[in-house]
Structures are given as structure tokens and as C-alpha cells.
Steps between C-alpha positions, in 0.01 A plus 500: 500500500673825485489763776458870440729761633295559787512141625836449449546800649308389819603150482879618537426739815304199666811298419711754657281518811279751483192484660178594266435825601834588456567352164161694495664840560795388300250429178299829558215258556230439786535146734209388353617569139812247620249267594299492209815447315628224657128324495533554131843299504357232689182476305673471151759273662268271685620579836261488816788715695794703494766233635370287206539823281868547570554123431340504221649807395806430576499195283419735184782719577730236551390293187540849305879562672534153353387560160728756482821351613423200236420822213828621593717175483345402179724523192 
């Protein structure tokens, strides 16, 4: 499942700390708009809440870091 700009956009500010109205400001987008996005992530993703979003997005981003490294060390 591939994010668009937008939520990797706001997935990297909530990784950096923001809260969601600021990554709100930051995005040029309402709170709510931040909300919707995120219920979006967890919806498609299967998530009932936003600790088990960052797991379980976390383990995508990790698995795709992975993928990489492998690409790269392949002959």
C-alpha cells in the first residue's frame, strides 16, 4: 500500500513530533483534515488506533528500507 505525498508528508511530521494541528499548519491543512487522513491510514491498514498505526507502519517502512538494502547488495 503506497502513501501519497500528503501522508508521507504528515506521517514524517508526526514522526518528528508534531502535534496534529501543527503538522496541520505545516501541511496548509485544517486538524480535522489530519484526522481524516490518518482514519484513512488506519482504515486501509486495518488499524483500530494510531499506536497500532505507527507499528504497523513502521513495519512497512522498515520491510521497504530492507528491500532496498538487499536491491542494492544484489549483483
Amino acid at each position: 500500500m503506497p502513501l501519497d505525498e500528503r501522508q508521507r508528508k504528515l506521517v514524517a511530521l508526526l514522526l518528528a513530533g508534531h502535534t496534529d494541528a501543527s503538522a496541520a499548519g505545516r501541511l496548509g491543512v485544517s486538524p480535522r483534515t489530519v484526522t481524516n487522513i490518518l482514519r484513512s491510514l488506519m482504515d486501509r491498514l486495518g488499524v483500530d488506533n494510531r499506536f497500532q498505526l505507527g507499528v504497523a507502519l513502521g513495519s512497512r517502512m522498515r520491510a521497504a528500507t530492507d528491500r532496498t538494502a538487499t536491491d542494492r547488495a544484489a549483483p
